[in-house]
C-alpha positions as CSV (number, residue, x, y, z in Angstrom):
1,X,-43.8,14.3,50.3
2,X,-44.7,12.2,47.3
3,X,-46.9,8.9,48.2
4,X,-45.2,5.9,47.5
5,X,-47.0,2.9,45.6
6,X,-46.7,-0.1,47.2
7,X,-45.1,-3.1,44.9
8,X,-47.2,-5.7,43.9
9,X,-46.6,-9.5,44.8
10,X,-46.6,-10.3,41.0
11,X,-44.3,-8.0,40.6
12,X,-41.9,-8.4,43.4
13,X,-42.2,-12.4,42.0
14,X,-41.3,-11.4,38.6
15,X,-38.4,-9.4,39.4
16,X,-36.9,-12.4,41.8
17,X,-37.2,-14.7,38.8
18,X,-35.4,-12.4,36.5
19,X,-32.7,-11.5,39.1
20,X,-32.0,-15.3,39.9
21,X,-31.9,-16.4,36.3
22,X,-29.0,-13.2,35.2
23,X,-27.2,-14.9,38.9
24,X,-27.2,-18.1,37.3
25,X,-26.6,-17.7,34.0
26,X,-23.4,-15.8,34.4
27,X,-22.3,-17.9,37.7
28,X,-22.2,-20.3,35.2
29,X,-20.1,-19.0,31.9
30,X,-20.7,-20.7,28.6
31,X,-17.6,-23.3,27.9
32,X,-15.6,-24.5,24.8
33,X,-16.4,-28.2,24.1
34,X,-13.8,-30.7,25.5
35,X,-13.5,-31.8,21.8
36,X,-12.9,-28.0,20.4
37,X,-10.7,-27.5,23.1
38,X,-8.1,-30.7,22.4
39,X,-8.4,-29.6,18.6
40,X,-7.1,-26.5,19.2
41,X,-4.5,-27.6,22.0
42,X,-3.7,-30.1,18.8
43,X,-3.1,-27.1,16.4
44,X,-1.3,-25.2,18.7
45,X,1.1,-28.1,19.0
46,X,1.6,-28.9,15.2
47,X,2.8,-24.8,15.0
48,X,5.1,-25.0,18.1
49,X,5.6,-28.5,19.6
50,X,8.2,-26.7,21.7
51,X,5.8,-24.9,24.3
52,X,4.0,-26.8,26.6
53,X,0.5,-25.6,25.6
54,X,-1.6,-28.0,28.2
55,X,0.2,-26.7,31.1
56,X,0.4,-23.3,30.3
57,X,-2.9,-22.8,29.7
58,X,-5.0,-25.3,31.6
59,X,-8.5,-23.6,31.8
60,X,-10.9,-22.5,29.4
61,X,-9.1,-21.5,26.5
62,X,-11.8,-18.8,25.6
63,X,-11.4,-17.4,28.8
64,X,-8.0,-18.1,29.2
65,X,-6.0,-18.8,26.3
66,X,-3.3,-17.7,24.8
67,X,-3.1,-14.2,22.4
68,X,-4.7,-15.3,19.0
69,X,-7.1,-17.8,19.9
70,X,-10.2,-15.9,19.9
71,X,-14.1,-17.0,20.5
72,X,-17.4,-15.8,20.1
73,X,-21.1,-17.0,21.3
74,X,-22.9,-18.7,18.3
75,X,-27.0,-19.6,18.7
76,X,-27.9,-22.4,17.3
77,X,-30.5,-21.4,14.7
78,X,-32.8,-18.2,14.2
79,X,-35.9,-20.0,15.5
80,X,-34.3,-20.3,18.6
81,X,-32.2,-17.8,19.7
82,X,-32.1,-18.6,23.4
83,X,-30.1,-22.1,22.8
84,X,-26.4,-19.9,23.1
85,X,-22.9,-22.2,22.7
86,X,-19.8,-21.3,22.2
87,X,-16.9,-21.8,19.6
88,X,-13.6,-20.6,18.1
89,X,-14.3,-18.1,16.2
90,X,-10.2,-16.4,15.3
91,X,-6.9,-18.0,15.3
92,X,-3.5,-16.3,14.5
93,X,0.1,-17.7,14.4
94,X,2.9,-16.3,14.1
95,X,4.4,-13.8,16.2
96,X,4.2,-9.6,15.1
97,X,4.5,-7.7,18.5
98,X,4.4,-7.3,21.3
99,X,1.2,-5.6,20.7
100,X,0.0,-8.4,18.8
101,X,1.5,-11.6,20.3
102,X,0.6,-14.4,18.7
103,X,1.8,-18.0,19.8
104,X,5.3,-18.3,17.7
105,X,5.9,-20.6,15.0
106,X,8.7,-22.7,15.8
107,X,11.1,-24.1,12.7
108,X,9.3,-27.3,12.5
109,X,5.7,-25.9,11.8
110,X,3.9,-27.8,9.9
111,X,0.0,-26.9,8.9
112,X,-2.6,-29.0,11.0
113,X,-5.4,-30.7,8.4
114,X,-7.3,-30.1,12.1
115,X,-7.6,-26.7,10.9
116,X,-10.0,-26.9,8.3
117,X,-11.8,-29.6,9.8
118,X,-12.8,-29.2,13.5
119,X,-13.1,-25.0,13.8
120,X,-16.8,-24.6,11.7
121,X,-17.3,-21.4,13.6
122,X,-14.1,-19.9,12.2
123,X,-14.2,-16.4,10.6
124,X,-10.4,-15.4,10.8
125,X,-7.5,-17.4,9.6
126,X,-4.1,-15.6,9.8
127,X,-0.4,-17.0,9.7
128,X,2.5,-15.1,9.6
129,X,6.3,-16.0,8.8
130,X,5.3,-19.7,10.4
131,X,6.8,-21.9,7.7
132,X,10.6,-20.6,6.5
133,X,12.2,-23.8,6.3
134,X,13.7,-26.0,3.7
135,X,11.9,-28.3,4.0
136,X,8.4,-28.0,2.1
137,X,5.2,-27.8,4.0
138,X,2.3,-29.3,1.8
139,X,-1.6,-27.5,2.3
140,X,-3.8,-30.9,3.2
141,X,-7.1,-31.2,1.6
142,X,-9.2,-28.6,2.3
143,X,-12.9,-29.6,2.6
144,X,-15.8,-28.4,0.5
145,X,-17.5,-28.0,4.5
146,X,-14.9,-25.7,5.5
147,X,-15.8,-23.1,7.1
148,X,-18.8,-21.0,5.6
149,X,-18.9,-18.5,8.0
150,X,-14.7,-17.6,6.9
151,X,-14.3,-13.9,6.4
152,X,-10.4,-13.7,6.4
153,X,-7.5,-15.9,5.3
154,X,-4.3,-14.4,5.6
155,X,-0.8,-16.1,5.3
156,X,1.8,-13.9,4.8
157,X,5.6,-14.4,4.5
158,X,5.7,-18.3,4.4
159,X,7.7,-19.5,1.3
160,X,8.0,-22.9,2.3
161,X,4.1,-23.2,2.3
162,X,3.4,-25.0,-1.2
163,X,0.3,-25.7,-3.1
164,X,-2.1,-24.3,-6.2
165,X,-3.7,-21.5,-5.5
166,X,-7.1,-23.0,-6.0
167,X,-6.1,-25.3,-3.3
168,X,-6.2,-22.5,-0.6
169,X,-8.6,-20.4,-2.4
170,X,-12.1,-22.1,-2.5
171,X,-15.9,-20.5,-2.7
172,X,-15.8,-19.0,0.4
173,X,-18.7,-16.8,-0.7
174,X,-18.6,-14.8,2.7
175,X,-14.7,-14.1,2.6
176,X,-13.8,-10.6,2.7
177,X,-10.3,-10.6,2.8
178,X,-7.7,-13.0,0.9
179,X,-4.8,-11.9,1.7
180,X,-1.6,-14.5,0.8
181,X,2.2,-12.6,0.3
182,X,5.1,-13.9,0.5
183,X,4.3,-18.1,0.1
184,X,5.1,-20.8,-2.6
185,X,1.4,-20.5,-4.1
186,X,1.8,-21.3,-7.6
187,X,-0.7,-21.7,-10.7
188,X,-3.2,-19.2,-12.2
189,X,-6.0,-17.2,-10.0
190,X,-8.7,-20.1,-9.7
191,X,-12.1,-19.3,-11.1
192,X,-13.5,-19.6,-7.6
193,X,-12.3,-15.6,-7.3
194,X,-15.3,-14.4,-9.5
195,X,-18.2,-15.5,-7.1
196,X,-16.6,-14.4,-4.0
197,X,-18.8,-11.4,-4.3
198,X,-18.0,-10.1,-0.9
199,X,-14.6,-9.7,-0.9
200,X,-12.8,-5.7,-0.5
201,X,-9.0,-7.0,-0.7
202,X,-7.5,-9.8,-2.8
203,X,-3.9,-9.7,-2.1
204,X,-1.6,-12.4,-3.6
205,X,1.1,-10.1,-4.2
206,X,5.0,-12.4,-4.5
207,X,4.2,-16.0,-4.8
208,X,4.9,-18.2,-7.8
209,X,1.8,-17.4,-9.7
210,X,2.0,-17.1,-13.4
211,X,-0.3,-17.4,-16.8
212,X,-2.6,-15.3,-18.1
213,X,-5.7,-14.3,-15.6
214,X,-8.8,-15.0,-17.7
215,X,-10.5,-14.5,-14.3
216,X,-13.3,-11.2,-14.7
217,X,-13.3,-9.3,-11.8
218,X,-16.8,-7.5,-12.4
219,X,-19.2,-9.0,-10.1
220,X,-16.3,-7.7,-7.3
221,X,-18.5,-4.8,-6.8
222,X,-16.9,-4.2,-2.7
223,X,-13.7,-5.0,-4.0
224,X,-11.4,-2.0,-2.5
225,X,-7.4,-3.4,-3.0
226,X,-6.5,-5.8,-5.7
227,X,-2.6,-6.7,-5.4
228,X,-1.2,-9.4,-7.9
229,X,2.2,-8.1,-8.2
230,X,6.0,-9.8,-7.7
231,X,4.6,-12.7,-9.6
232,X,4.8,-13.9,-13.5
233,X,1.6,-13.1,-15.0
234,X,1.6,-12.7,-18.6
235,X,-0.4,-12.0,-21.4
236,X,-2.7,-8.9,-21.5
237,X,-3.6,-7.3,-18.1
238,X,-7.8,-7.6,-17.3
239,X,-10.1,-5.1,-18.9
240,X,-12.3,-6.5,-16.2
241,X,-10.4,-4.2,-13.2
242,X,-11.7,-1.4,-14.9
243,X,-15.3,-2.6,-13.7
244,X,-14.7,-2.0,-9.9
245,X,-16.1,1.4,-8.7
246,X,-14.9,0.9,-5.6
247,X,-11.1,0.2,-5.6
248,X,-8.8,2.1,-4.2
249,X,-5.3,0.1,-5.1
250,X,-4.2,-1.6,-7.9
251,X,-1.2,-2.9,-8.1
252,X,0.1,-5.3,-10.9
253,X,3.5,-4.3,-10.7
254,X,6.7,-6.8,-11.5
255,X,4.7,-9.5,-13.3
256,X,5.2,-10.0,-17.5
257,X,1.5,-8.2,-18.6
258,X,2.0,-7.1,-22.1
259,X,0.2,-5.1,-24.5
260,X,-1.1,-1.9,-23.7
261,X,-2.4,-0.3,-20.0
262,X,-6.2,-1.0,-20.4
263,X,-8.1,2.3,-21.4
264,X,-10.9,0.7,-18.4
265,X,-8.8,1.9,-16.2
266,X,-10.0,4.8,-16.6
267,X,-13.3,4.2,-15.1
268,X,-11.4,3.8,-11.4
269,X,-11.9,7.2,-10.3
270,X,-11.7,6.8,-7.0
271,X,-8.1,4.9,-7.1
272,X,-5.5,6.2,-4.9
273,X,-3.0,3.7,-5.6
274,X,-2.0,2.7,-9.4
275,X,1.5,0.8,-9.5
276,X,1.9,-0.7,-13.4
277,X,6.3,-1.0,-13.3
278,X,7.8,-3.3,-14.4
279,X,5.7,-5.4,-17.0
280,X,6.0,-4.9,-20.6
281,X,3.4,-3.3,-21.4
282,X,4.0,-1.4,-25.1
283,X,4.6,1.9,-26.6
284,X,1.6,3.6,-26.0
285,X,2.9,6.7,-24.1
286,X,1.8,7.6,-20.5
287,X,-1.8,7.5,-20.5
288,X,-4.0,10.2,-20.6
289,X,-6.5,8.8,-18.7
290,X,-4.4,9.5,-15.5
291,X,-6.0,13.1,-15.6
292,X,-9.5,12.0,-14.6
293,X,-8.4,10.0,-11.9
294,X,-8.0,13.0,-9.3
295,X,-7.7,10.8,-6.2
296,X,-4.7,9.8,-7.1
297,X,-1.2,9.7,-4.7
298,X,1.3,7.5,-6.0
299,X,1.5,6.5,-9.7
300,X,4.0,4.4,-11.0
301,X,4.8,3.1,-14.8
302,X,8.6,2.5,-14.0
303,X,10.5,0.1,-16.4
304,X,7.6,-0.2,-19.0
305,X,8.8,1.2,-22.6
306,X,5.5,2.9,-22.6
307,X,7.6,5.9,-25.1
308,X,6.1,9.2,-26.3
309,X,6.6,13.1,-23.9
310,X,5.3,13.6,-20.9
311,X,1.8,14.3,-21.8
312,X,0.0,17.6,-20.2
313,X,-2.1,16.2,-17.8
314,X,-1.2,17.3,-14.6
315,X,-4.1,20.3,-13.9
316,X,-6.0,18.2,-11.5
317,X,-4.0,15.9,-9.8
318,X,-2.7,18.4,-7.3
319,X,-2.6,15.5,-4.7
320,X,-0.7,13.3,-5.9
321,X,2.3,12.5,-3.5
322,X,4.5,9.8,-6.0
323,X,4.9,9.8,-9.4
324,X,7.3,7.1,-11.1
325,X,8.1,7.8,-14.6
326,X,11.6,6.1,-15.1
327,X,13.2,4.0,-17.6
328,X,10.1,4.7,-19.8
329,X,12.2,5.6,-22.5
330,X,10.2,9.1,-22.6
331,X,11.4,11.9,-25.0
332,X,11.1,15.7,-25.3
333,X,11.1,18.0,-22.8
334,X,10.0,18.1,-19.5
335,X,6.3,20.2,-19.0
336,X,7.1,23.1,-16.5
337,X,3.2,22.2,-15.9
338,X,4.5,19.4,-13.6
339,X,5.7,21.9,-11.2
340,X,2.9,24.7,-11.5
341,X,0.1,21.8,-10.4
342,X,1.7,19.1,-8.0
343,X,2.6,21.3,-5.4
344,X,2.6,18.3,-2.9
345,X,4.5,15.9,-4.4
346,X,7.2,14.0,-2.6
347,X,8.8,12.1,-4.8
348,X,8.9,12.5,-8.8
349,X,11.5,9.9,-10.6
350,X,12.2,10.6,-14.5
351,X,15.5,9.2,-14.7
352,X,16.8,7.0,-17.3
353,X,14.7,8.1,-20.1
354,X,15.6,10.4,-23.1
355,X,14.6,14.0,-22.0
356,X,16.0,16.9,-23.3
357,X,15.9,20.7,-22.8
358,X,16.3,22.2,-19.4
359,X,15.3,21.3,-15.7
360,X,11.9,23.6,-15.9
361,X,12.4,26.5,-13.6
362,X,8.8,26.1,-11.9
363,X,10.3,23.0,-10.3
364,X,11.5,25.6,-7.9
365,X,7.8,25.8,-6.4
366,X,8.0,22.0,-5.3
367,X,8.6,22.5,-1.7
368,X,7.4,19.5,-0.2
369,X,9.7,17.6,-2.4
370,X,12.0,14.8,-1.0
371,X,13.6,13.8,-4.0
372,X,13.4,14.9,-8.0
373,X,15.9,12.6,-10.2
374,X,16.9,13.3,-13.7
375,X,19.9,11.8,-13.9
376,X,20.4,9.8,-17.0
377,X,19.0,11.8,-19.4
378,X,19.8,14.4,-22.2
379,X,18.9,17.6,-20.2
380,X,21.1,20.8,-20.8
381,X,21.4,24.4,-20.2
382,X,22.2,26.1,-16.8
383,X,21.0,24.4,-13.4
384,X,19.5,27.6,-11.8
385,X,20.7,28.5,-8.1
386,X,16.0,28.3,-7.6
387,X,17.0,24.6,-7.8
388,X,20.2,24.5,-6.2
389,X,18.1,25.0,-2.8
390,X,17.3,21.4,-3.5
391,X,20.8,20.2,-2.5
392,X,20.9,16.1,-2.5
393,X,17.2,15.9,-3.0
394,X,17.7,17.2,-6.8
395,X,19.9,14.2,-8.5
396,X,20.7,15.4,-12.0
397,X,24.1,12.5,-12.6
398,X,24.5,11.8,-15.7
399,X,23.1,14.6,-18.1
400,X,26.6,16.2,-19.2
401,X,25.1,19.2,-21.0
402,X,23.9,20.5,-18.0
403,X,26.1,23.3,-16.2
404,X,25.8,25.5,-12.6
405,X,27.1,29.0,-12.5
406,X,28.4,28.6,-9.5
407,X,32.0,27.0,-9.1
408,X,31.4,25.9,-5.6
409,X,28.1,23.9,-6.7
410,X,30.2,21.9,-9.7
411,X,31.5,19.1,-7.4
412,X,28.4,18.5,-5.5
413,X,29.6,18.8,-1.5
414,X,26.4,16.9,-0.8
415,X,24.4,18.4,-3.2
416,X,22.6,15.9,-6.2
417,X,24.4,18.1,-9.0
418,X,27.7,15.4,-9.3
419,X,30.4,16.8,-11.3
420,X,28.7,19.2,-13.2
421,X,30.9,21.7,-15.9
422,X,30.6,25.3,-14.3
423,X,28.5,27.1,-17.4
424,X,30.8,29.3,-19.8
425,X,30.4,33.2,-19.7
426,X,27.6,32.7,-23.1
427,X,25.4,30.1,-21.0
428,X,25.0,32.8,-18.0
429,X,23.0,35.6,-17.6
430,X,24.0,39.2,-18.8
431,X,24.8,41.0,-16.0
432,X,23.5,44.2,-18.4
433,X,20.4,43.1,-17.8
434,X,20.5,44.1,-14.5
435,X,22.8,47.0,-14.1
436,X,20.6,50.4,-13.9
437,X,22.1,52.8,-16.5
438,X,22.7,56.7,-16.3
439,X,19.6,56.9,-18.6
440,X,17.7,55.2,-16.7
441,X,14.7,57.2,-15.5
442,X,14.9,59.3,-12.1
443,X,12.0,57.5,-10.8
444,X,13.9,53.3,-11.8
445,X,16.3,55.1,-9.9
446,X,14.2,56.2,-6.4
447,X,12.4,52.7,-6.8
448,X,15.2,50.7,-6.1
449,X,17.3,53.1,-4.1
450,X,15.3,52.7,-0.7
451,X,15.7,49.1,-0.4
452,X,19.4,49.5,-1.1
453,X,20.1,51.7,1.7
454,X,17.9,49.8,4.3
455,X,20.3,46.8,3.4
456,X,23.0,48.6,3.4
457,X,22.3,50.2,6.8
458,X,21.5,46.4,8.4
459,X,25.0,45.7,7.4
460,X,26.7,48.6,9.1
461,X,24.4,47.9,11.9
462,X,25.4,44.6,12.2
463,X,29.4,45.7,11.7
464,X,29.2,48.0,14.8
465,X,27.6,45.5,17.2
466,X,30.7,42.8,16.2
């Protein structure tokens, strides 16, 4: 039997002391400030005046406060990392879920200037649908102090939240996320935007924002999602966004950009997300640039009268799930290339352009496609029964030169073909071409005979067992 070592006094001492002191210090859990504590009671109020906040939640509101109102533990200075408080670090408004519960706004919500002065611990800001009234609910003065530590303001869906953007949006240098859909923000993107060199998502996608945006994005070095559209930007769109190696989305969409699509783009290779409809940008054709951005999974130039064909550039963009190409006022015909390489494409729209020619045979090897429209073009020619297998997911409306050989296809019965004309006896194929003449050769003859008889034989089969 191994001898055991007596333990030492000092040591038996030593472990007492550390016992007694982890006894105390968590029979005695760090508490929010009584003056914290009534601001946030305060805040909660100003959102929903309706619940009865005190009562409800009576204790410690870091240890026992409603969903959304969040803390952390906070020492006071590097030097002395022992001295431990703590503070609000979170608050959300604004119910989502029931996942995500946050205390509900009720219709007289108004935006506590408590906020932005009594939380300096706050890293997460986040309001959603809170102010829908009519009437209009002003942003107070935000402080230069506010909140250093700030990593994410979000206020999403509130349109009766008014104010200038440079207002909301202040040097927060440590701010990673800005994300602010939906509100009454109006004015240009403050300058503030180009220090905040820490942010990944800058998201100020349908507010009332409008003007040219002189802002350069390039010291955004982490920025991974820039979203400015529904708004009324004008003037030519940043050469800047081409400076941000890491950015994943892009979306300018429904704003008044015009010009042409910066070539910069270009440089975004690792963009997954490029939505450019609905601006006027000029005739400069699709660009070709798309080709080198092989990330890409949804593309969409809809409602720009970019003009030109439908450039060959679809060899290495084999994952692309989206493409938007309509109302472009494109010409020519439509590259069977598109569907020899995008084999997993879902959606591809090139209606309501000026294509001609025939719907390309090879768009018969799309077969994760949801939906191919052409409708409102100048295609012609026979429809062939490869993409008849398409039924409604193939809408071909409005190209009256285009026919269907068979007469059961012409009125559609749920297909996408509409009223197509059944093609004449010139537009189908010759039946010659595949009707085996005497001449033919013995062995033409013995190559297709044996499948014949096997299919005929399965159908006698099949008569005898009915």
């Amino acid at each position: 039997m191994a001898e055991l070592h007596p333990i030492s006094t000092f040591t038996l001492l030593l472990l007492t002391t550390l016992l007694s002191s982890f006894v105390i210090s968590h029979s005695q859990p760090l508490l929010l400030s009584s003056a914290e504590q009534d601001s946030v009671y305060r805040v909660l109020d100003s959102v929903n005046p309706d619940v009865p906040w005190r009562k409800l939640f009576p204790d410690d509101l870091c240890s026992n406060g409603p969903h959304g109102v969040v803390c952390d533990f906070f020492t006071a200075n590097d030097t002395d990392p022992d001295v431990v408080s703590v503070h609000v670090s979170e608050l959300s408004f604004g119910y989502v879920s029931d996942f995500t519960p946050n205390p509900p706004c009720s219709s007289s919500a108004v935006l506590s200037p408590l906020l932005f002065t009594s939380f300096p611990f706050l890293r997460k800001l986040f309001f959603y649908r809170c102010f829908n009234q009519t009437a209009v609910v002003n942003v107070p003065d935000i402080p230069a102090s506010f909140a250093p530590s700030l990593e994410e303001l979000v206020f999403i869906d509130n349109p009766s939240l008014v104010s200038p953007l440079s207002g909301v949006l202040r040097n927060f240098t440590n701010l990673r996320r800005a994300v602010l859909t939906g509100n009454g923000f109006y004015g240009s993107v403050p300058d503030a935007v180009a220090d905040m060199v820490n942010l990944e998502e800058l998201t100020l996608a349908r507010n009332k924002l409008g003007g040219e945006v002189p802002v350069s994005f390039e010291k955004l070095k982490k920025l991974k999602v820039l979203d400015l559209g529904g708004n009324s930007f004008a003037g030519k769109a940043p050469e800047s966004v081409g400076e941000l190696p890491e950015l994943l989305k892009l979306d300018l969409s429904s704003n008044a950009f015009t010009g042409e699509i910066p070539a910069s783009l270009g440089n975004l290779r690792r963009l997954e997300l490029l939505d450019l409809s609905y601006n006027r940008f000029n005739s400069s054709g699709v660009p070709v640039f798309l080709s080198e951005m092989t990330e890409l999974k949804m593309v969409s130039l809809c409602g720009n009268k970019l003009g030109g064909q439908i450039p060959e550039i679809w060899s290495k963009l084999g994952g692309i799930l989206g493409i938007g190409l309509s109302g472009m006022g494109l010409v020519g015909e439509i590259p069977g290339s598109m569907g020899v390489y995008l084999r997993n494409v879902r959606y591809l729209g090139l209606d309501n352009n000026n294509l001609e020619g025939t719907v390309p045979q090879e768009f018969g090897l799309l077969e994760s496609v949801n939906e191919i429209n052409l409708e409102n073009n100048s295609l012609s020619g026979r429809v062939s029964f490869s993409a008849a297998k398409f039924g409604h997911r193939m809408k071909l409306y409005g190209n009256p030169e285009l026919c269907v050989d068979d007469e059961g296809l012409r009125s559609g019965k749920g297909l996408g073909f509409g009223e197509l004309k059944v093609c004449s006896t010139e537009q189908r194929p010759n039946a010659a071409h595949f009707t085996v003449h005497a001449s033919s050769s013995s062995s033409a003859v013995q190559a297709v005979a044996p499948s014949m008889v096997i299919v005929f034989l399965m159908i006698i089969i099949m008569l005898m067992v009915n």
